[in-house]
NUVOLO-176370 format. One record per residue: x, y, z of N, C-alpha, C in turn. Coordinates in steps of 0.1 Angstrom, whole numbers, plus 5000, padded with zeros to 4 digits. Last residue first. Layout:
REM residues N
+------+------+------+-------+-------+-------+------+------+------+
: n_xx : n_yy : n_zz : ca_xx : ca_yy : ca_zz : c_xx : c_yy : c_zz :
+------+------+------+-------+-------+-------+------+------+------+
:    X :    Y :    Z :     X :     Y :     Z :    X :    Y :    Z :
...
+------+------+------+-------+-------+-------+------+------+------+
This chain:
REM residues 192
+------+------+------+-------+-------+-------+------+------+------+
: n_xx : n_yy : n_zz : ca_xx : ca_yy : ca_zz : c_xx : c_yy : c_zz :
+------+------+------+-------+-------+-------+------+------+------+
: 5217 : 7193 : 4367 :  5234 :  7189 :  4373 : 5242 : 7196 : 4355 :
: 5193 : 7192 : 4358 :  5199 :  7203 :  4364 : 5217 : 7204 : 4367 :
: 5189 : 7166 : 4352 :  5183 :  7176 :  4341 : 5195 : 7189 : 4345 :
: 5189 : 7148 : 4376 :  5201 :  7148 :  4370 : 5199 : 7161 : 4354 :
: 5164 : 7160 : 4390 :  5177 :  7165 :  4394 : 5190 : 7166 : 4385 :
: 5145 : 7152 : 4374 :  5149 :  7163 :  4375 : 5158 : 7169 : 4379 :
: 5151 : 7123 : 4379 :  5152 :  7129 :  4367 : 5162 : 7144 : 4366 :
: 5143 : 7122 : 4410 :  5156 :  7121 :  4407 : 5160 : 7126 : 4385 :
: 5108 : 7127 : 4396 :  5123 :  7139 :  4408 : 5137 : 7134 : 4406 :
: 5112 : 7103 : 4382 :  5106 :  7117 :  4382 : 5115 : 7127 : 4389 :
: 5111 : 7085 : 4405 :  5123 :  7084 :  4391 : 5117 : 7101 : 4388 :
: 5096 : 7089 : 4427 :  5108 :  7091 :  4430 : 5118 : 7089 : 4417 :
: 5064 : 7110 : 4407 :  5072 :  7097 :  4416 : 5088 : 7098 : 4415 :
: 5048 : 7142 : 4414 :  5060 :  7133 :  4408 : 5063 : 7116 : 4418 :
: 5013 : 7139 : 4424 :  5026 :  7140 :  4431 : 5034 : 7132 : 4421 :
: 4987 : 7128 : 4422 :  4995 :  7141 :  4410 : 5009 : 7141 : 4416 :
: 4980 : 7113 : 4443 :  4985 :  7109 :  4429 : 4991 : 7119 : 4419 :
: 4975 : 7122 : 4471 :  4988 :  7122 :  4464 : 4992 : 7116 : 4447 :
: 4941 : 7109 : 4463 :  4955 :  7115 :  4467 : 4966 : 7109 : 4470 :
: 4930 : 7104 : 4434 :  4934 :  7100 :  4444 : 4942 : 7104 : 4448 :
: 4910 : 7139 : 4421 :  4918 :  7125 :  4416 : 4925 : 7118 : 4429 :
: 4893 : 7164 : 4404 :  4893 :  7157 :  4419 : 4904 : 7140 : 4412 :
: 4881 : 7194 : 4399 :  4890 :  7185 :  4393 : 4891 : 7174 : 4407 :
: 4841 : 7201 : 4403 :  4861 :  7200 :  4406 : 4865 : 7189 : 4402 :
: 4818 : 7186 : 4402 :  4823 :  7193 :  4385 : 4838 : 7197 : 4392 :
: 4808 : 7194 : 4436 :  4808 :  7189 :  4422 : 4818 : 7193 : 4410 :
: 4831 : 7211 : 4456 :  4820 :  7213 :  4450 : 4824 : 7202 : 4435 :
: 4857 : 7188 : 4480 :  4854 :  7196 :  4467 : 4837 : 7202 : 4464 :
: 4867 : 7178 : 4506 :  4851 :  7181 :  4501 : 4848 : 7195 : 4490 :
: 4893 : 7151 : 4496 :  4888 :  7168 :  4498 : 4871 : 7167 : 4497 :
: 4900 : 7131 : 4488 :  4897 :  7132 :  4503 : 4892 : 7144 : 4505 :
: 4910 : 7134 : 4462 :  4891 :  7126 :  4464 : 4886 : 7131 : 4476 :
: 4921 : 7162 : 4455 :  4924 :  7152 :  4459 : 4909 : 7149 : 4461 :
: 4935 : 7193 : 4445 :  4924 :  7182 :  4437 : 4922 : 7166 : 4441 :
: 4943 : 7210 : 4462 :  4954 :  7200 :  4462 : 4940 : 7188 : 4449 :
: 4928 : 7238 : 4450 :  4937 :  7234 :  4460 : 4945 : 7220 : 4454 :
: 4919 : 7252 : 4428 :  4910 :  7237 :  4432 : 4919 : 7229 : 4443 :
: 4931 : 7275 : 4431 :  4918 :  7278 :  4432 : 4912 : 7264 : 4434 :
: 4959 : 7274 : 4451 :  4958 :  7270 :  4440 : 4944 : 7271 : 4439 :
: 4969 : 7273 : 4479 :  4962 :  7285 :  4473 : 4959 : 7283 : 4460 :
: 4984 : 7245 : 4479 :  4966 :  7249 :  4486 : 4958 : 7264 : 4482 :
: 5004 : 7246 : 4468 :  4996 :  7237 :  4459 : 4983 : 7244 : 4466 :
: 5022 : 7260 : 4485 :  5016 :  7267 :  4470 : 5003 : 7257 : 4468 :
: 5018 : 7244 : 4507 :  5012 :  7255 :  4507 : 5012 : 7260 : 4495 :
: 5034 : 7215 : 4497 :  5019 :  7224 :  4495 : 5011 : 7229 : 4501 :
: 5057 : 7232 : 4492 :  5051 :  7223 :  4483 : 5038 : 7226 : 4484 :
: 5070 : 7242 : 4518 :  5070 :  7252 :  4508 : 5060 : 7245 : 4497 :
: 5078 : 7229 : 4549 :  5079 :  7228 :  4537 : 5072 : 7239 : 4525 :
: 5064 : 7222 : 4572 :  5081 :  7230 :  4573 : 5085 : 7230 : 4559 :
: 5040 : 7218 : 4573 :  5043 :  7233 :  4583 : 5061 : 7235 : 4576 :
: 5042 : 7193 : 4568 :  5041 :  7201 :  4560 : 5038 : 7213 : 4561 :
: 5037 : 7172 : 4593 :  5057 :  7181 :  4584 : 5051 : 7185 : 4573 :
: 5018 : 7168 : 4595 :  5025 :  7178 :  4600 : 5040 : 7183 : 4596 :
: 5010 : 7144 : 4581 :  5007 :  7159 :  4576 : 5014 : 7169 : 4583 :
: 5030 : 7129 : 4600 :  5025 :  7125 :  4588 : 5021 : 7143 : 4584 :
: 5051 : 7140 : 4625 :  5049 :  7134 :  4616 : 5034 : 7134 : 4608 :
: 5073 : 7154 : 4649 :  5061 :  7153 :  4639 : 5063 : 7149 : 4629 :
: 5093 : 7172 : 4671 :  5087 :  7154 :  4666 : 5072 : 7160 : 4659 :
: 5122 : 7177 : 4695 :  5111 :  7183 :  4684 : 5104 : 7168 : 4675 :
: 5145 : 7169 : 4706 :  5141 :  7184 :  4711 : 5126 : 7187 : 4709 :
: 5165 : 7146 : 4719 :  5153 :  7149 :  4711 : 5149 : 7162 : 4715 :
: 5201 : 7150 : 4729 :  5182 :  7151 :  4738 : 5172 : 7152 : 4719 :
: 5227 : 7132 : 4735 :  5220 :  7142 :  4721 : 5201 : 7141 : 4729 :
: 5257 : 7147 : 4753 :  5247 :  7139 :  4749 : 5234 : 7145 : 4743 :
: 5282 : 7152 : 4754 :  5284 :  7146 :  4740 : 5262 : 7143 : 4740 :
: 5288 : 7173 : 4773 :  5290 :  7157 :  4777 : 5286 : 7151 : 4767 :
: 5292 : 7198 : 4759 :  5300 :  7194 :  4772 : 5298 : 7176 : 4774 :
: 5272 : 7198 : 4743 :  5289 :  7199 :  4736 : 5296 : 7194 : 4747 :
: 5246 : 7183 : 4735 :  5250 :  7194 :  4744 : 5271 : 7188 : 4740 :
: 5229 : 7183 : 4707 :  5240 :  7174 :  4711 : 5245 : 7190 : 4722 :
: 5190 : 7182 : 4698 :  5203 :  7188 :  4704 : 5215 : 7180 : 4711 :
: 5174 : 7174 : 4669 :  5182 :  7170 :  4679 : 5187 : 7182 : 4682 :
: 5139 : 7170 : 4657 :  5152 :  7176 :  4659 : 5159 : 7173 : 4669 :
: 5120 : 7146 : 4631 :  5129 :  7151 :  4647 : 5138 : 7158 : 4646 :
: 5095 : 7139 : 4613 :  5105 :  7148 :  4616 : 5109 : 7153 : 4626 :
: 5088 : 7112 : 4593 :  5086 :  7121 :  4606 : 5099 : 7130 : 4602 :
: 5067 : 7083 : 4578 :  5076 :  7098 :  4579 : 5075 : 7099 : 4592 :
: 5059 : 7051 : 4587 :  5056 :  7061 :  4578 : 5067 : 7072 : 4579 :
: 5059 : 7020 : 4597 :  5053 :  7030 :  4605 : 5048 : 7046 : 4596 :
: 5076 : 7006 : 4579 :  5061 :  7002 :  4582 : 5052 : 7017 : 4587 :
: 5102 : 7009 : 4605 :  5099 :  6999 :  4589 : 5081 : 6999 : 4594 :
: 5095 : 7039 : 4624 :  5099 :  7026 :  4622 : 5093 : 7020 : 4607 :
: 5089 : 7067 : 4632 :  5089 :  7063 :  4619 : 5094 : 7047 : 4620 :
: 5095 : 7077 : 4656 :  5083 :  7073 :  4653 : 5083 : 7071 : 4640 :
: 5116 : 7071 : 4671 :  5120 :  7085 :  4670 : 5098 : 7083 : 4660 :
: 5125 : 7043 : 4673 :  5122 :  7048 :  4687 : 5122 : 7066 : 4685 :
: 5121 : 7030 : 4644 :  5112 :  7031 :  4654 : 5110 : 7039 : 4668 :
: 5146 : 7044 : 4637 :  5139 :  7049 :  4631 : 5126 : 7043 : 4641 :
: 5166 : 7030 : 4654 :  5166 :  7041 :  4656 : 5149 : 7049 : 4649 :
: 5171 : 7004 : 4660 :  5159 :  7008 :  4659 : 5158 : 7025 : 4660 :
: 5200 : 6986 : 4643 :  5190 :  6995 :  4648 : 5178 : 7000 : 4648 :
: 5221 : 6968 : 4634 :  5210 :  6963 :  4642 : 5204 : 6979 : 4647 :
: 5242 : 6969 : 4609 :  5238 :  6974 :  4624 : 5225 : 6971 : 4624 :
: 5245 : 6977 : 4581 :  5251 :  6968 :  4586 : 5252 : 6969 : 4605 :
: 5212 : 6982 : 4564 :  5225 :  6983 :  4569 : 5231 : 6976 : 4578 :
: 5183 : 6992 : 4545 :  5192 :  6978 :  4551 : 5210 : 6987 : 4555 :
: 5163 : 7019 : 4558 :  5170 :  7009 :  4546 : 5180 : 7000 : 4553 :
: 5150 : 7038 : 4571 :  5150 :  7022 :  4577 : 5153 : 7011 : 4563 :
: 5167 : 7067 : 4564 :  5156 :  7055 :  4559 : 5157 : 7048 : 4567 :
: 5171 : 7100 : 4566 :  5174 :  7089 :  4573 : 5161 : 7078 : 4567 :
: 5185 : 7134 : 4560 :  5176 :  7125 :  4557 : 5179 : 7111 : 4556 :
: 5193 : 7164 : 4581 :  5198 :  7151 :  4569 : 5183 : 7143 : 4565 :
: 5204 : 7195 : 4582 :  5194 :  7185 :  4582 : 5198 : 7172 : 4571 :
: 5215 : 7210 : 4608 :  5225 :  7202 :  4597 : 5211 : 7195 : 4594 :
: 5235 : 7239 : 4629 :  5225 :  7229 :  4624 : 5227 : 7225 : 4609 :
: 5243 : 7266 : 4636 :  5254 :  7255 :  4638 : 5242 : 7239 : 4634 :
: 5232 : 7286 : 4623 :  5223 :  7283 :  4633 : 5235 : 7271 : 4638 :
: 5245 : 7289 : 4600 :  5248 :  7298 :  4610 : 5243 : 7293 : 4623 :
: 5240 : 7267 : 4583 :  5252 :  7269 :  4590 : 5250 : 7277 : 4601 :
: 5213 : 7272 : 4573 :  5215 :  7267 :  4587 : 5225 : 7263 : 4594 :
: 5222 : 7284 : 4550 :  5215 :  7293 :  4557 : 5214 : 7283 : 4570 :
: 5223 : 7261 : 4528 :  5240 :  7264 :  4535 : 5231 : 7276 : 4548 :
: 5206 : 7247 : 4519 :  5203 :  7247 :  4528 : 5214 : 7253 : 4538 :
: 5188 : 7238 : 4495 :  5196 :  7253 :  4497 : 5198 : 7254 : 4510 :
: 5167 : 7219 : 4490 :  5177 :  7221 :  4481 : 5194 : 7230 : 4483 :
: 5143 : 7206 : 4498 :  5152 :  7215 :  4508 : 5167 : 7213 : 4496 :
: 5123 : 7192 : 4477 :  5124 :  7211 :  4476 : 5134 : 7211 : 4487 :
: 5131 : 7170 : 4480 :  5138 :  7175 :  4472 : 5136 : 7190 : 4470 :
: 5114 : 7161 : 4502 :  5130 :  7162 :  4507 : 5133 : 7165 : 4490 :
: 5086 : 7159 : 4485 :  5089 :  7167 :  4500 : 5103 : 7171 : 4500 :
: 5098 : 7137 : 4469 :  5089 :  7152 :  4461 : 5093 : 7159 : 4476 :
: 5102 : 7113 : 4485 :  5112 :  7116 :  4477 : 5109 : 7130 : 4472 :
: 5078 : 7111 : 4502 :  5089 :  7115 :  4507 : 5097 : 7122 : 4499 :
: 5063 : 7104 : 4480 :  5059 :  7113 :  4483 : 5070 : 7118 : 4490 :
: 5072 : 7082 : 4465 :  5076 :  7093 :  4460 : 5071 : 7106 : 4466 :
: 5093 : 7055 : 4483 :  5086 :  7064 :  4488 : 5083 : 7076 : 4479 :
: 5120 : 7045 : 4461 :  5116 :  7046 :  4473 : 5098 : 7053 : 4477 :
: 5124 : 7021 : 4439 :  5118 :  7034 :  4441 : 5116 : 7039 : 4450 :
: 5125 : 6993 : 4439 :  5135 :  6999 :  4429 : 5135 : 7019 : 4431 :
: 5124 : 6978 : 4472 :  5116 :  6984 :  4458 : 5130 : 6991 : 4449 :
: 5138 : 6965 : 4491 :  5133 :  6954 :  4473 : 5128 : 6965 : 4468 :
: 5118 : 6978 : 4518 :  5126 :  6969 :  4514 : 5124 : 6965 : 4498 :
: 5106 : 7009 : 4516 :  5107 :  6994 :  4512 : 5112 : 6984 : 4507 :
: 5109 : 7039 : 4538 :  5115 :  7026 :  4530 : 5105 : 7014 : 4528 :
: 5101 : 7072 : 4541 :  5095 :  7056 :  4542 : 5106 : 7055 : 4534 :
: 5126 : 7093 : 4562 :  5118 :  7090 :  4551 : 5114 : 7073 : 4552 :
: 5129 : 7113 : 4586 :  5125 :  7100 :  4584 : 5115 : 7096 : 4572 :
: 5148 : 7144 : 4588 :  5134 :  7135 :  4578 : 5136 : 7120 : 4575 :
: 5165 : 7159 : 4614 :  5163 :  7147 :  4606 : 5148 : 7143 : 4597 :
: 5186 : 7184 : 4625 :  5173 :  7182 :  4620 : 5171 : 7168 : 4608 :
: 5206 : 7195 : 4650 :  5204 :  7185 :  4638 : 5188 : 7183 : 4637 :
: 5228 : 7214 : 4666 :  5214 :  7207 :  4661 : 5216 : 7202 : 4647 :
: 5253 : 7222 : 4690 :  5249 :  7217 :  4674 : 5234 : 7208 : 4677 :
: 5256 : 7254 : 4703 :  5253 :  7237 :  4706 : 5250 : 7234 : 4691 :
: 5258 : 7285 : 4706 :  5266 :  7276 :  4697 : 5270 : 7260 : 4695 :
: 5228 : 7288 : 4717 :  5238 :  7297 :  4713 : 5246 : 7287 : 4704 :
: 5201 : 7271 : 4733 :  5216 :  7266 :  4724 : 5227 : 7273 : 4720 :
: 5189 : 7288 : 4750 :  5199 :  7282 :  4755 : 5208 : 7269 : 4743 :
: 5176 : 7310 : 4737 :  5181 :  7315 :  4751 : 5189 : 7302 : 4756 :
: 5166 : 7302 : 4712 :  5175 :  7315 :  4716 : 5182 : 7318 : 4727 :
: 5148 : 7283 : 4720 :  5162 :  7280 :  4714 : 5171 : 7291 : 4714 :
: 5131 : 7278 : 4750 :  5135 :  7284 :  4739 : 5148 : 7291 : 4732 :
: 5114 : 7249 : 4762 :  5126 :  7254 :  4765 : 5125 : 7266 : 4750 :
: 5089 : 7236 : 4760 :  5097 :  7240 :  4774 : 5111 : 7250 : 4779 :
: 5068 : 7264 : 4742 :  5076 :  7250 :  4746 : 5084 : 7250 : 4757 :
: 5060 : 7288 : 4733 :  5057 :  7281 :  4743 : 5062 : 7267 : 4750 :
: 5072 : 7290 : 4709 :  5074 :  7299 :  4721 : 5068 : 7292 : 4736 :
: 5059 : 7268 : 4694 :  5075 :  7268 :  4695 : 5077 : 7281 : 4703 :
: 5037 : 7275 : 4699 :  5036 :  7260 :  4700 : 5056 : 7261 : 4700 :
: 5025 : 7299 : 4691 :  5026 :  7297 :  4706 : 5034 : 7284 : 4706 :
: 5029 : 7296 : 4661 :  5036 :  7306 :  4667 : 5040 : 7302 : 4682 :
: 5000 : 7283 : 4660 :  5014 :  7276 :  4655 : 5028 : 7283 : 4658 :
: 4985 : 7297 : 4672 :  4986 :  7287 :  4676 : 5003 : 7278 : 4671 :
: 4987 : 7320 : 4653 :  4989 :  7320 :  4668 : 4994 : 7309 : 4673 :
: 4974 : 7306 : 4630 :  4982 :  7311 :  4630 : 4995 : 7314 : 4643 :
: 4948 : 7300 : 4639 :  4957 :  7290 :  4635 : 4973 : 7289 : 4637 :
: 4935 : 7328 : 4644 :  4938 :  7319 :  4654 : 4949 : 7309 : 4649 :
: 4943 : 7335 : 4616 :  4942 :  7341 :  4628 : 4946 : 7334 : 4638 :
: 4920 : 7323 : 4597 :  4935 :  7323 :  4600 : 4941 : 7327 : 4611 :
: 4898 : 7338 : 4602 :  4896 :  7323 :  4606 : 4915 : 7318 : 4609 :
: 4906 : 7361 : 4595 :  4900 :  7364 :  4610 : 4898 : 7349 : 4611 :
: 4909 : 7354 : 4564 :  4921 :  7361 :  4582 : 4917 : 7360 : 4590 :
: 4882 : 7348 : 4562 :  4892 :  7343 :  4558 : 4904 : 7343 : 4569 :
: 4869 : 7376 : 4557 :  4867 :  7365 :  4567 : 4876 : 7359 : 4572 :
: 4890 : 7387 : 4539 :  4887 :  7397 :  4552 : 4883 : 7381 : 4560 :
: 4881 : 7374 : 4517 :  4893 :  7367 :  4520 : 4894 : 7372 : 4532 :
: 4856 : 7382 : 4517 :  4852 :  7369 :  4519 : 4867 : 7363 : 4524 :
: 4858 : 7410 : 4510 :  4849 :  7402 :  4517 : 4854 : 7391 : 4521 :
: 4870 : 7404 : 4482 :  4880 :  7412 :  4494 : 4870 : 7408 : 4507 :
: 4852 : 7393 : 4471 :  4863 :  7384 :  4471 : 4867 : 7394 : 4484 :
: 4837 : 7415 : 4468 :  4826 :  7402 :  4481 : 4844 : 7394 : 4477 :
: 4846 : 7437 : 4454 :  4847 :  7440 :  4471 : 4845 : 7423 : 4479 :
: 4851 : 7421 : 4429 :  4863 :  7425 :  4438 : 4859 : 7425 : 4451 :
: 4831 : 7397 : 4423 :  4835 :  7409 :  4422 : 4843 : 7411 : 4431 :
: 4832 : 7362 : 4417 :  4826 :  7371 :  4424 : 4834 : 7387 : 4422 :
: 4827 : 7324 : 4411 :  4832 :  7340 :  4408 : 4824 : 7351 : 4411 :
: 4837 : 7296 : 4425 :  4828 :  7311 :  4423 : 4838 : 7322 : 4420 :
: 4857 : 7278 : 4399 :  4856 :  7284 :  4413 : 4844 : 7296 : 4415 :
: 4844 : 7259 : 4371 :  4851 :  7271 :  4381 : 4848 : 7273 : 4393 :
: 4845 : 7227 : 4364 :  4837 :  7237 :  4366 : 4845 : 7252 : 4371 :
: 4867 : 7211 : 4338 :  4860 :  7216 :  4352 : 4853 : 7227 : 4350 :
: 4861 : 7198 : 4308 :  4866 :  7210 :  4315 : 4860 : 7211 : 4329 :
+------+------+------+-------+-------+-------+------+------+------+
């Protein structure tokens, strides 16, 4: 059995999460300024331009399984008819085999090998042409996901080796608790 988290009385927890905020705080801002502060802001000049939001998932060639960390991330966006309005569309794109010669997934930063990302597009309507808008990759696309921020309020957070856990924590290699891609596709056909 693991050890526990400290335990503490209401006021030093209310204490201690009080700190807490005031560390959040800035992070917070920062992540707020980073899409206000950009060069351009989306309210004031897409109005009814189509966007597209793409997840450069890992491929490997021959596997039977893709990527299961990719595959666990792109199956929480489940619900996604709410970006109609925005006139936007998220898909999800491999460097799997096809019949074209492209480097699409290298010249956006995920190439064969290279790992995940997440780009957004704008297609201006008058001359067909599509600008990159937006770009991140490896831990950063998990600002746009839901997974694991639950998993990090969790009292032993993500229980990973890379973490600087206190002794006696649950701790295992990361991403290993993560479903693999039969796993999640399971789930899905459970629900169908």
């Amino acid at each position: 059995m693991p050890d526990l988290p400290p335990v503490v009385d209401e006021p030093t927890w209310h204490a201690e999460l009080d700190a807490l905020r005031v560390r959040e705080k800035p992070a917070t801002r920062e992540l707020d300024a980073i899409g206000a502060a950009g060069p351009v802001r989306l309210t004031d000049v897409f109005d009814a331009e189509r966007q597209l939001i793409t997840y450069h998932h890992m491929w490997t060639d021959g596997a039977d399984w893709q990527c299961p960390g990719c595959t666990g991330y792109t199956a929480q966006f489940t619900r996604l008819e709410f970006l109609d309005s925005y006139g936007a569309r998220f898909v999800v794109v491999t460097n799997g085999p096809i019949d074209a010669d492209s480097s699409f997934g290298a010249g956006m930063g995920a190439g064969p090998g290279e790992g995940f990302a997440i780009n957004v597009f704008l297609r201006d309507p008058g001359t067909g042409t599509v600008h990159r808008t937006w770009h991140t990759n490896g831990r950063g696309t998990e600002q746009l996901g839901h997974t694991f921020g639950l998993i990090d309020v969790l009292a032993y957070g993500r229980q990973e080796e890379r973490q600087d856990s206190p002794d006696g924590w649950p701790q295992s290699p990361t991403y290993s608790r993560w479903p693999g891609s039969e796993d999640v596709a399971q789930a899905h056909r459970s629900q169908q």
